[in-house]
LOKOL-253580 format. One record per residue: residue number from 1; residue in one letter; x, y negated, z negated of N, C-alpha, C in turn. Coordinates in steps of 0.05 Angstrom, whole numbers, plus 5000, padded with zeros to 4 digits. Atoms other than C-alpha are relative to their C-alpha. Example, Ala and Ser with C-alpha at 12.3 -4.5 7.8 and 13.67 -1.06 7.14 Angstrom:
+-------+------+--------+---------+------+---------+----------+-------+--------+---------+------+
| vexmi | gulo | n_east | n_north | n_up | ca_east | ca_north | ca_up | c_east | c_north | c_up |
+-------+------+--------+---------+------+---------+----------+-------+--------+---------+------+
|     1 |    A |   5018 |    5024 | 5000 |    5246 |     5090 |  4844 |   5018 |    4976 | 5000 |
|     2 |    S |   4984 |    5024 | 5001 |    5273 |     5021 |  4857 |   4985 |    4978 | 4986 |
+-------+------+--------+---------+------+---------+----------+-------+--------+---------+------+
REM end
This chain:
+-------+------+--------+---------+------+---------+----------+-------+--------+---------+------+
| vexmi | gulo | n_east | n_north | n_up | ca_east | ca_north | ca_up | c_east | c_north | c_up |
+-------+------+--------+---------+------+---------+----------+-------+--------+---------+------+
|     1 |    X |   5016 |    5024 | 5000 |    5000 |     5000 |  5000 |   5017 |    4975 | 5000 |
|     2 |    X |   4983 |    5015 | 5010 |    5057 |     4954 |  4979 |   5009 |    4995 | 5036 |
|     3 |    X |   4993 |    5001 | 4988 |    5092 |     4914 |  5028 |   5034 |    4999 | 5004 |
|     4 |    X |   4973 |    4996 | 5001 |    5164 |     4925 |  5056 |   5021 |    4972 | 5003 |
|     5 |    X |   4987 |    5027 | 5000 |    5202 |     4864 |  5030 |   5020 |    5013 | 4982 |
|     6 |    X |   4971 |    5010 | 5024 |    5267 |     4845 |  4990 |   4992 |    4993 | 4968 |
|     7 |    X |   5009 |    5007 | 5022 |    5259 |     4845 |  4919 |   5008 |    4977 | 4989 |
|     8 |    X |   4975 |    5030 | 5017 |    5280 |     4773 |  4906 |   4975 |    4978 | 4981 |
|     9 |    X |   5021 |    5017 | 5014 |    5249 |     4718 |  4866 |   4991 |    4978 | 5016 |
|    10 |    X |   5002 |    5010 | 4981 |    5250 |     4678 |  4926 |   4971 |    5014 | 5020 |
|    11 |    X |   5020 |    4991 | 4993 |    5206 |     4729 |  4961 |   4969 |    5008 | 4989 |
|    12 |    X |   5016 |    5008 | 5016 |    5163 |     4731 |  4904 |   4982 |    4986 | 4993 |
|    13 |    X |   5016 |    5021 | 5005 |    5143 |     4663 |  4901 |   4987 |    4998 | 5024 |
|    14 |    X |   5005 |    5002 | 4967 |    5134 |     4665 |  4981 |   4970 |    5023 | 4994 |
|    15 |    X |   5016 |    4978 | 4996 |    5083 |     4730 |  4964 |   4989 |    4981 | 4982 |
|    16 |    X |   5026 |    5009 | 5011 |    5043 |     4691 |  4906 |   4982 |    4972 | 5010 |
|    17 |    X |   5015 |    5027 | 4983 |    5032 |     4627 |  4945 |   4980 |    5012 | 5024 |
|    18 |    X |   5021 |    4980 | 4983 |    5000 |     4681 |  5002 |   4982 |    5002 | 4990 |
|    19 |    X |   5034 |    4993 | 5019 |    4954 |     4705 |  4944 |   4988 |    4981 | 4994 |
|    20 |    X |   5014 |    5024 | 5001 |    4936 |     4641 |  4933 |   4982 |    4989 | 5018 |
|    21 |    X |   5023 |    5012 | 4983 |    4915 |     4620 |  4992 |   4982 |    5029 | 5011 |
|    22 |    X |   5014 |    4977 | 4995 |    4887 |     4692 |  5007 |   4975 |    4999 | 4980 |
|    23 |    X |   5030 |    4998 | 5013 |    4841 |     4694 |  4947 |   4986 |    4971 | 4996 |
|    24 |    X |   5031 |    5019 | 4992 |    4816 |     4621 |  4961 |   4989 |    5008 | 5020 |
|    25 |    X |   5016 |    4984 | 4975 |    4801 |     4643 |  5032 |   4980 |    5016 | 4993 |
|    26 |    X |   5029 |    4974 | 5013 |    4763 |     4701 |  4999 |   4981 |    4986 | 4987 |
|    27 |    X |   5020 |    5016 | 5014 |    4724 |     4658 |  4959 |   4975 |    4981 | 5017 |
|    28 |    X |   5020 |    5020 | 4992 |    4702 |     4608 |  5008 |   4994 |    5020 | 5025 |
|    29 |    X |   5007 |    4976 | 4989 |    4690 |     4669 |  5060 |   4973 |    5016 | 4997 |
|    30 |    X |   5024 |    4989 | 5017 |    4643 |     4699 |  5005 |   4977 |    4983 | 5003 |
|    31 |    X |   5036 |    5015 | 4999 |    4598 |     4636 |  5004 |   5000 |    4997 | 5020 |
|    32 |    X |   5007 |    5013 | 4973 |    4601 |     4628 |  5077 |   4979 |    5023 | 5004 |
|    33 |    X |   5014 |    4977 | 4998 |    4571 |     4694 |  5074 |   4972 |    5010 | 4991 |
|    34 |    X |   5024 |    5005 | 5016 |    4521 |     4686 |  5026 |   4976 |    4982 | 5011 |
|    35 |    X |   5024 |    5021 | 4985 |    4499 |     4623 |  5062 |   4983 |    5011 | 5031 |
|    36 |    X |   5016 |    4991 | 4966 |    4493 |     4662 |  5134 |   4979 |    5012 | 4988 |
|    37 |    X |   5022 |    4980 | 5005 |    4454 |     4722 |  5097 |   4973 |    4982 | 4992 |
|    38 |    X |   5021 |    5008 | 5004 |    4404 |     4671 |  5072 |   4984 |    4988 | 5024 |
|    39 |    X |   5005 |    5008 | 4978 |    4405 |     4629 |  5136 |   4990 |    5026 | 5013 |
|    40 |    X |   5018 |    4980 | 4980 |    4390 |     4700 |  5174 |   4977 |    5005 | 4993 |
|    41 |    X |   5026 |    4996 | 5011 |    4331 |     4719 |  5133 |   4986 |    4984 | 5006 |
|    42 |    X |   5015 |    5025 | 4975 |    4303 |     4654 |  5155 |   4997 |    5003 | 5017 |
|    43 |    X |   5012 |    4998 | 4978 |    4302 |     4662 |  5213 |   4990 |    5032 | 5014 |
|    44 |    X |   5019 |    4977 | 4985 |    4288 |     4741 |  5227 |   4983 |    4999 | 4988 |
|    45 |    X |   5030 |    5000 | 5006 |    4222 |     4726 |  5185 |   4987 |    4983 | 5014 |
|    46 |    X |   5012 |    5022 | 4979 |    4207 |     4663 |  5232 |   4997 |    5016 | 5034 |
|    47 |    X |   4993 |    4987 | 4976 |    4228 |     4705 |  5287 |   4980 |    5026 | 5000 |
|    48 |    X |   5021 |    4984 | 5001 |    4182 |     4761 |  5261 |   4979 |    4992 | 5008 |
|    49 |    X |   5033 |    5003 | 4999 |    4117 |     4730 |  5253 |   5000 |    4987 | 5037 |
|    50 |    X |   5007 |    5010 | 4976 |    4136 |     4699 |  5321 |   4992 |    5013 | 5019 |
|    51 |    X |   5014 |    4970 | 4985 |    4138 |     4768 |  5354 |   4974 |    5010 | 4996 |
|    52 |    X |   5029 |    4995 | 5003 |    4070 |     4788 |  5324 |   4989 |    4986 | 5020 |
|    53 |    X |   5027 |    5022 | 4987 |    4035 |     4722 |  5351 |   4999 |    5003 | 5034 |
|    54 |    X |   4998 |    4994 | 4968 |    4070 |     4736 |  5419 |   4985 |    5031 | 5019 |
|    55 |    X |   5005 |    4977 | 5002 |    4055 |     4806 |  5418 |   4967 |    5008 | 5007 |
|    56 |    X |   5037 |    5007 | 5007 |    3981 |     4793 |  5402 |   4986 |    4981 | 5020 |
|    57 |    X |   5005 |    5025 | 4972 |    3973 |     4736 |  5452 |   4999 |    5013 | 5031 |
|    58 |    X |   4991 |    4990 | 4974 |    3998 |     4767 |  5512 |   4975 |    5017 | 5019 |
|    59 |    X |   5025 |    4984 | 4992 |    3942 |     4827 |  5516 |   4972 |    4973 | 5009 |
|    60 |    X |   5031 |    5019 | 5003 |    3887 |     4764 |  5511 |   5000 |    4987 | 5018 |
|    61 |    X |   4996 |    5015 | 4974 |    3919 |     4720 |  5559 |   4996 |    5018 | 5022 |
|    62 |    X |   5001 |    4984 | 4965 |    3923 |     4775 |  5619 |   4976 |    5007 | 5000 |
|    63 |    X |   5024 |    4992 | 4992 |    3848 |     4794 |  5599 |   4990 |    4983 | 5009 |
|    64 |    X |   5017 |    5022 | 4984 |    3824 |     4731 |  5618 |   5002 |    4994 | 5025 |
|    65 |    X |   4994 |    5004 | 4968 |    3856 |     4729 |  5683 |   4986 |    5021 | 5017 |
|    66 |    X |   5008 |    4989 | 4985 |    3832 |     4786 |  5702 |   4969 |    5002 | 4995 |
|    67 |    X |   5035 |    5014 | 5006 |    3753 |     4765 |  5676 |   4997 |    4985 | 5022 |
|    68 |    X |   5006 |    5016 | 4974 |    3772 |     4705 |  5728 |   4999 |    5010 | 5027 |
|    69 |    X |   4997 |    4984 | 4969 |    3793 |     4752 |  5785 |   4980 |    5012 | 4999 |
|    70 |    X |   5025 |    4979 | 4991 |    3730 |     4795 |  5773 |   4974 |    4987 | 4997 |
|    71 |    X |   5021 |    5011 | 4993 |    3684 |     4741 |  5783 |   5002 |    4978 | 5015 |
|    72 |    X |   4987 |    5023 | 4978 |    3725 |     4695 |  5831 |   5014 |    5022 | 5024 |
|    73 |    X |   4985 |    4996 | 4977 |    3758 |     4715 |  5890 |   5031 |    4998 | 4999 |
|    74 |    X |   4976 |    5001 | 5008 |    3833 |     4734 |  5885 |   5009 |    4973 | 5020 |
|    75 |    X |   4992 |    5024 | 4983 |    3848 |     4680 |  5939 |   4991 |    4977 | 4986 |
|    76 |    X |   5010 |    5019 | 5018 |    3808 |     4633 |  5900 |   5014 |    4991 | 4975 |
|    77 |    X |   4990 |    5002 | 5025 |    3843 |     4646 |  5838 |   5031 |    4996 | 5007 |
|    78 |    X |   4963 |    5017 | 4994 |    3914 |     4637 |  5867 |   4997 |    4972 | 5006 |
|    79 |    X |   4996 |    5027 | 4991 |    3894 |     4574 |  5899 |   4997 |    4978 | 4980 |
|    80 |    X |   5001 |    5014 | 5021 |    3873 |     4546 |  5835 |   5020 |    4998 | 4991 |
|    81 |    X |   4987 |    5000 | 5018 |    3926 |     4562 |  5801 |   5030 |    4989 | 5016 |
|    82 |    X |   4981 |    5015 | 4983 |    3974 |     4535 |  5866 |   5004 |    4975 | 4983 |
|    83 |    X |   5006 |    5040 | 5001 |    3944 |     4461 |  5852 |   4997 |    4994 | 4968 |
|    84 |    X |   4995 |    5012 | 5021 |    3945 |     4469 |  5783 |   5022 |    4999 | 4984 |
|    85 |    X |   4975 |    4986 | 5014 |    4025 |     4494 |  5779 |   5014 |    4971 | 4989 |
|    86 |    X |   4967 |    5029 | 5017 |    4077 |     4447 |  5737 |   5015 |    5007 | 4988 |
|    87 |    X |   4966 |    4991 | 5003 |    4146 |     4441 |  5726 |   4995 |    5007 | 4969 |
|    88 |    X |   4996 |    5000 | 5027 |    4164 |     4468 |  5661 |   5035 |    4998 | 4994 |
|    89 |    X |   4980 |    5013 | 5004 |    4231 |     4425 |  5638 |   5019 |    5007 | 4973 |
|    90 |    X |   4980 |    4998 | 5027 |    4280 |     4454 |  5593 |   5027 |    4992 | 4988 |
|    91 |    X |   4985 |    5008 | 5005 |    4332 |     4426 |  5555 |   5012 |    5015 | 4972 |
|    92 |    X |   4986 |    4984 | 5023 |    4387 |     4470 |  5512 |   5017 |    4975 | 4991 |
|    93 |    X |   4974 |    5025 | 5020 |    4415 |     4423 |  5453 |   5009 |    5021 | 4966 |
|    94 |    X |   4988 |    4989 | 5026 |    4457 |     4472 |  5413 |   4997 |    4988 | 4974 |
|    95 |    X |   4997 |    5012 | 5022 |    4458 |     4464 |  5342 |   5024 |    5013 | 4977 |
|    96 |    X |   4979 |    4982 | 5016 |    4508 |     4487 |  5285 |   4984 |    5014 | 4974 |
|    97 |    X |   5016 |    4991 | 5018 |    4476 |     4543 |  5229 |   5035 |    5003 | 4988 |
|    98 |    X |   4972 |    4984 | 5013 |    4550 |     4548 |  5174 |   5014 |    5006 | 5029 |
|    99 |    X |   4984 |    5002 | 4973 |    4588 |     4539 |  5242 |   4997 |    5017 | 5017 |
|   100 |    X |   5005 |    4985 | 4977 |    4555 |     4581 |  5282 |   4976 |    4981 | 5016 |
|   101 |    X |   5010 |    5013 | 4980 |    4526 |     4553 |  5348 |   4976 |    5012 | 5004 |
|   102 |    X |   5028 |    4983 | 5003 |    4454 |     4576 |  5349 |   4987 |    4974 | 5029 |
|   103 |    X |   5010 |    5020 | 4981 |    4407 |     4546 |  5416 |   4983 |    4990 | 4983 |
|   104 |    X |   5019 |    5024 | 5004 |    4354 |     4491 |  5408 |   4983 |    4990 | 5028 |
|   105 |    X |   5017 |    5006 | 4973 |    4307 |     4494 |  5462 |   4983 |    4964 | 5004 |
|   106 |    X |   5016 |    5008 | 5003 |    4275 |     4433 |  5478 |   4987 |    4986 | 5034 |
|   107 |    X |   5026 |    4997 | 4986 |    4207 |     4440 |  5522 |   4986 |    4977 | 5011 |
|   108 |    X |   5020 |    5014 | 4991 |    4153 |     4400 |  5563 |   4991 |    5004 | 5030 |
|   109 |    X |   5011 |    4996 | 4981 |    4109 |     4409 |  5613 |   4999 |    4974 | 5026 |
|   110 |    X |   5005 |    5024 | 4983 |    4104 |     4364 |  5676 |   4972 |    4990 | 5011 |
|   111 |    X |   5028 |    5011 | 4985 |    4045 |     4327 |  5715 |   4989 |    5031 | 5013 |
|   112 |    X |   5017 |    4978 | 4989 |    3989 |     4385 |  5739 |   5004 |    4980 | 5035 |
|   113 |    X |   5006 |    4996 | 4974 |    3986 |     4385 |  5821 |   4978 |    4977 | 5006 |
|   114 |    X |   5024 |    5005 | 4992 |    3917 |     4369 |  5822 |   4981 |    5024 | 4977 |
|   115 |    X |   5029 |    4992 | 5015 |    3847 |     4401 |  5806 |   4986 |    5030 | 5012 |
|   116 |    X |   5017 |    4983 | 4987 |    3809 |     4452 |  5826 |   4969 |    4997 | 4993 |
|   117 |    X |   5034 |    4998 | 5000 |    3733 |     4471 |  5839 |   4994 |    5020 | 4985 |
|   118 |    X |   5012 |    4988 | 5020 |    3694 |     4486 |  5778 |   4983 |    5020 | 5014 |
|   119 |    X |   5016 |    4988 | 4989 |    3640 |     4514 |  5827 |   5001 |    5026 | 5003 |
|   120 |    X |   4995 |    4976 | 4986 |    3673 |     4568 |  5852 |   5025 |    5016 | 4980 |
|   121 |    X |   4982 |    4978 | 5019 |    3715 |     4595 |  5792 |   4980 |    4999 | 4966 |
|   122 |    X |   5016 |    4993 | 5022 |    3696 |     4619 |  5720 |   5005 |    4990 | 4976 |
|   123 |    X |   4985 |    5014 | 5024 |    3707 |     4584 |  5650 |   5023 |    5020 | 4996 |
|   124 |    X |   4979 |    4983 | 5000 |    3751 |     4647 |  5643 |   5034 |    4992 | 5005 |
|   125 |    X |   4975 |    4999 | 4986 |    3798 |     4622 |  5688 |   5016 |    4969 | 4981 |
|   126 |    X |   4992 |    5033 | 5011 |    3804 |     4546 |  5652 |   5016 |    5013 | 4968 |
|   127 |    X |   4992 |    4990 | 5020 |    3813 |     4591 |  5589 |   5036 |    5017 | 4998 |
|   128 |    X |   4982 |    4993 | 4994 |    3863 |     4628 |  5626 |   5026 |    4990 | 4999 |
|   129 |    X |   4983 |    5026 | 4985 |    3902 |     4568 |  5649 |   5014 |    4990 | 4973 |
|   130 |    X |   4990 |    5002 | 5023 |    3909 |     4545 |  5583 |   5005 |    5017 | 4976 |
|   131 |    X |   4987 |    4979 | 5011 |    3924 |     4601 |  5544 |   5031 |    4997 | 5010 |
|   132 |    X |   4971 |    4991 | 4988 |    3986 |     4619 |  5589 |   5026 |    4976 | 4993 |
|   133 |    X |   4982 |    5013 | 5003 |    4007 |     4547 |  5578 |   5014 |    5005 | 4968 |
|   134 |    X |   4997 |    4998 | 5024 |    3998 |     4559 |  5499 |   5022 |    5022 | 4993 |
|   135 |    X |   4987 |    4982 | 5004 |    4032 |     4624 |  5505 |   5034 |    4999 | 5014 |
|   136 |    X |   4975 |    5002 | 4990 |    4094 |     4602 |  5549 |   5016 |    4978 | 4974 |
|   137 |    X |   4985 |    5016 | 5019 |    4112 |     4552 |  5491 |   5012 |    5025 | 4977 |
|   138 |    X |   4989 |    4987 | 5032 |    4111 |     4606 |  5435 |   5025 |    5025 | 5014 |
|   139 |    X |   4978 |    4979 | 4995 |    4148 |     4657 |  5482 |   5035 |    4983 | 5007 |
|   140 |    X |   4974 |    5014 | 5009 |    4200 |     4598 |  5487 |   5011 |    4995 | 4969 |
|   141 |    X |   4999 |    5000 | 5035 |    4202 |     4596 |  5411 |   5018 |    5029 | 4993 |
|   142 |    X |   4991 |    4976 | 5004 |    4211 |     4667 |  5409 |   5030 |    4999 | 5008 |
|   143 |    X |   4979 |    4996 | 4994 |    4263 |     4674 |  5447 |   5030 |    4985 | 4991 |
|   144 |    X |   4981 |    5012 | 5015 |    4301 |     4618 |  5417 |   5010 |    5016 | 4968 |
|   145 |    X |   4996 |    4985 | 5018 |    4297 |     4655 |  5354 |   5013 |    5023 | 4995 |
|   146 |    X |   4985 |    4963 | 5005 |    4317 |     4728 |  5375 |   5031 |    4989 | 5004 |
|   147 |    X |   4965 |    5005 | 4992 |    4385 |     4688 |  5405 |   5007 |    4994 | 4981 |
|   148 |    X |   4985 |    5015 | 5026 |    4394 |     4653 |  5338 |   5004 |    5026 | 4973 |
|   149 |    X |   4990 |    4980 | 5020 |    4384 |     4719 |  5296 |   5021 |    5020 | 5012 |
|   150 |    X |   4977 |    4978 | 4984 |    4422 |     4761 |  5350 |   5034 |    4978 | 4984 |
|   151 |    X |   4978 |    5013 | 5006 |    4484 |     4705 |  5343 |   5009 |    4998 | 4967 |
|   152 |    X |   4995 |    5008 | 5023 |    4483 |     4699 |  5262 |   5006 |    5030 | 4987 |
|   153 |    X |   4990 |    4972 | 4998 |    4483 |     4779 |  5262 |   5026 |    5004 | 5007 |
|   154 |    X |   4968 |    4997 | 4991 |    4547 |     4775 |  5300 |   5023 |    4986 | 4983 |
|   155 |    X |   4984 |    5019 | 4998 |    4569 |     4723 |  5262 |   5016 |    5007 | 4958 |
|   156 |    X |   4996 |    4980 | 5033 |    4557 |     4768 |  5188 |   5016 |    5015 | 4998 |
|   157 |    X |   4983 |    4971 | 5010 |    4582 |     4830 |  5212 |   5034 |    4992 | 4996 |
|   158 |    X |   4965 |    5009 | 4991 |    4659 |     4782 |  5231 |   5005 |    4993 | 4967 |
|   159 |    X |   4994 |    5005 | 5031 |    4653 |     4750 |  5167 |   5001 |    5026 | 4971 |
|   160 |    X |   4998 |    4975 | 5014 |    4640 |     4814 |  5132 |   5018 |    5017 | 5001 |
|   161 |    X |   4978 |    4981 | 4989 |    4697 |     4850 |  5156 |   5021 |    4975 | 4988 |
|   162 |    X |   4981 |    5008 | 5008 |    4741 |     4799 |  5143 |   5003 |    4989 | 4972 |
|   163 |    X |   5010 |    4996 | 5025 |    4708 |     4795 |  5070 |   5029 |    5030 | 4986 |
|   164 |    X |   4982 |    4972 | 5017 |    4734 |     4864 |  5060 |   5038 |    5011 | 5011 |
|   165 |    X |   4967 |    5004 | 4997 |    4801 |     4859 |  5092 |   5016 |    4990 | 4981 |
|   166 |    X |   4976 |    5017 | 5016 |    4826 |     4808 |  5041 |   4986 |    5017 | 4972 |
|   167 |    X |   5002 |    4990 | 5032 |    4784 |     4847 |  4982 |   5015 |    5021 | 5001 |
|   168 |    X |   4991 |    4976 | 4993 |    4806 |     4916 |  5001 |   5032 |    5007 | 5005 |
|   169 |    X |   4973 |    4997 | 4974 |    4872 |     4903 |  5044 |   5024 |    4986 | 4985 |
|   170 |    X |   4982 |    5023 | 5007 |    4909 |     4842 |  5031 |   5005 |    4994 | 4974 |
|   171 |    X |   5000 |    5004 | 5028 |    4889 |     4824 |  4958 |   5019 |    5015 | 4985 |
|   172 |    X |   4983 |    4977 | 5018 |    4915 |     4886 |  4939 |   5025 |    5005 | 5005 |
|   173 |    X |   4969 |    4999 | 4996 |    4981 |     4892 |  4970 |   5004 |    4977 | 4995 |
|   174 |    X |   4979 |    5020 | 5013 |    5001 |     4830 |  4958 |   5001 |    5000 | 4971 |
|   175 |    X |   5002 |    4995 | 5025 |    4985 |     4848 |  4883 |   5017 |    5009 | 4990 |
|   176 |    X |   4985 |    4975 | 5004 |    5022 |     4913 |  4883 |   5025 |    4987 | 5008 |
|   177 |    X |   4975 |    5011 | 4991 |    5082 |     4880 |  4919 |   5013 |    4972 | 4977 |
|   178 |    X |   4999 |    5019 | 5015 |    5082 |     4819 |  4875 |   5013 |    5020 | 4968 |
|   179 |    X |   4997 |    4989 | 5021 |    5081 |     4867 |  4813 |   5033 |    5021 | 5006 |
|   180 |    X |   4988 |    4984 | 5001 |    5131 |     4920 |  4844 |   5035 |    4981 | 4996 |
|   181 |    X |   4981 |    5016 | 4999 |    5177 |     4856 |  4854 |   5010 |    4992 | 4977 |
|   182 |    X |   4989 |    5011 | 5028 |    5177 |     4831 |  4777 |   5011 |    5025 | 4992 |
|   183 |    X |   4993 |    4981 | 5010 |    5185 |     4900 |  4764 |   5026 |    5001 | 5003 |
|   184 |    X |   4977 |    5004 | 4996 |    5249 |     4900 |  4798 |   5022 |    4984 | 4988 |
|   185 |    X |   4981 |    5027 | 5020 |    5277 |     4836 |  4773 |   5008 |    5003 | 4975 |
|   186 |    X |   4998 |    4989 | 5025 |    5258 |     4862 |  4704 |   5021 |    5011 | 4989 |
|   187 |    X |   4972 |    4971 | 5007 |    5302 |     4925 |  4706 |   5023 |    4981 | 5012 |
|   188 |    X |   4970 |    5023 | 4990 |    5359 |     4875 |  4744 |   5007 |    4982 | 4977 |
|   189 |    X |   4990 |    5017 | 5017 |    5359 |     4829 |  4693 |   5000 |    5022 | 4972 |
|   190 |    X |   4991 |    4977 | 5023 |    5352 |     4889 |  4633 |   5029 |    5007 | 5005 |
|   191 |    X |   4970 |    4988 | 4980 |    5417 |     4922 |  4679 |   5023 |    4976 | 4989 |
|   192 |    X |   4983 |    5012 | 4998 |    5454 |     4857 |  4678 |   5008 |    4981 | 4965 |
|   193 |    X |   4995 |    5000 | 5019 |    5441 |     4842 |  4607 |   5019 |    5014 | 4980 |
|   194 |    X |   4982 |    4975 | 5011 |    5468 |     4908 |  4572 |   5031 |    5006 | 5010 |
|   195 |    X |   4966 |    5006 | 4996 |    5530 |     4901 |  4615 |   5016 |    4981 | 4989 |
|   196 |    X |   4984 |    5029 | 5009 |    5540 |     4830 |  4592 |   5006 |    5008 | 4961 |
|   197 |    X |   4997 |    4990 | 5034 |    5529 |     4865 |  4515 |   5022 |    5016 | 4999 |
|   198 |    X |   4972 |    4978 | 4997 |    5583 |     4917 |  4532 |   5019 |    4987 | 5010 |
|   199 |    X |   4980 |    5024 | 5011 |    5628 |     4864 |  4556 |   5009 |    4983 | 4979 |
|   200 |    X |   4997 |    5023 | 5026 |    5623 |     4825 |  4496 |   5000 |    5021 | 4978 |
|   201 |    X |   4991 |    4960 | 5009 |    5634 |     4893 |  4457 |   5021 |    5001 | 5001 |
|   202 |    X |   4973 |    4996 | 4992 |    5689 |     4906 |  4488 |   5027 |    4979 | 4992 |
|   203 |    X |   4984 |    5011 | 4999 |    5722 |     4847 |  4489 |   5009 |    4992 | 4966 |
|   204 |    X |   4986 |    5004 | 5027 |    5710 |     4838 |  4402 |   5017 |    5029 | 4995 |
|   205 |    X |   4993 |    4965 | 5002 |    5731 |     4910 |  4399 |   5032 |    4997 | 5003 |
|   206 |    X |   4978 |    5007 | 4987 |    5797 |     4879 |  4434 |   5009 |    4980 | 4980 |
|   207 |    X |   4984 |    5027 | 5015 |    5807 |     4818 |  4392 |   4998 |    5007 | 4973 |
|   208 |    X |   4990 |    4988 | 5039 |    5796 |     4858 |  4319 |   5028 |    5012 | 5006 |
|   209 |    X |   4972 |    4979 | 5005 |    5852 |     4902 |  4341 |   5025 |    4978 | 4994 |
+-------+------+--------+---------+------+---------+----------+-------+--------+---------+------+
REM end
């Protein structure tokens, strides 16, 4: 686990200033982490109920269209829906969630064509018309959402890994290394002690005689 260094006191200090900045890193890592996981939950429950509503919508909108086609004329019902087509204008303005880049859709519809003849189509179809508009906004919603939980997912699992790198990995060897180092020094300076006592031994040993 330890790493392969020089046992010096020099390398020592070089290894606890690492741990230093290793276990702040870890620390501010941890709340970045904390803050995504809450930030995600936000939004895969926004993102949930959004899928329901979409989900649920969709079946209702296509029945009505086809209520209008089975009491209008399919030619009839395209041509309506020619003169009543409009631009739909989107604008992506990223935003930052804890430094992750999440989209920001922002929507609007343009001027209708024109009109069509009440005469010859069915309230169905007016129902239709606006439904699809109601439902193209929320399926823009949606989708902004699944990209912002997809991206903050990606953005957990990096942070999470590199969570347990410095708890697991790093922390700890530089621990063990740090420790295996004093250890060394210890016994070096015990070693260079007891010689210096057995010189100085020796040398009264020399000057009684």
């Amino acid at each position: 686990m330890r790493l392969a260094v020089n046992p010096t006191r020099m390398e020592m200090l070089r290894l606890r200033n690492r741990l230093n900045v290793a276990q702040r890193g870890h620390k501010l890592l941890k709340d970045k982490l904390d803050g995504l996981m809450k930030d995600f939950g936000d939004y895969a429950r926004r993102y949930k109920e959004c899928r329901l509503e979409v989900d649920a919508e969709l079946p209702v909108v296509l029945k009505l269209f086809v209520l209008a086609e089975a009491t209008s004329s399919r030619l009839i019902i395209e041509d309506a829906l020619e003169v009543t087509r409009q631009e739909l204008d989107i604008v992506s303005e990223p935003r930052r969630v804890m430094s992750v880049l999440i989209p920001h859709l922002e929507f609007n519809f343009g001027k209708s064509l024109g009109g069509y003849s009440l005469v010859h189509t069915s309230p169905e179809l007016d129902k239709a018309i606006s439904g699809l508009k109601a439902f193209m906004e929320k399926l823009l919603i949606m989708a902004e959402l699944e990209e912002t939980v997809r991206r903050l997912a990606q953005e957990i699992e990096k942070t999470r890994r590199r969570v347990n790198a410095l708890e697991h990995t790093v922390i700890p060897r530089l621990l063990e290394t740090i420790k295996f180092i004093k250890n060394k020094l210890d016994e070096m300076e015990r070693s260079t002690t007891s010689r210096l006592m057995k010189i100085k031994e020796q040398r009264l040993a020399r000057e009684s005689q």
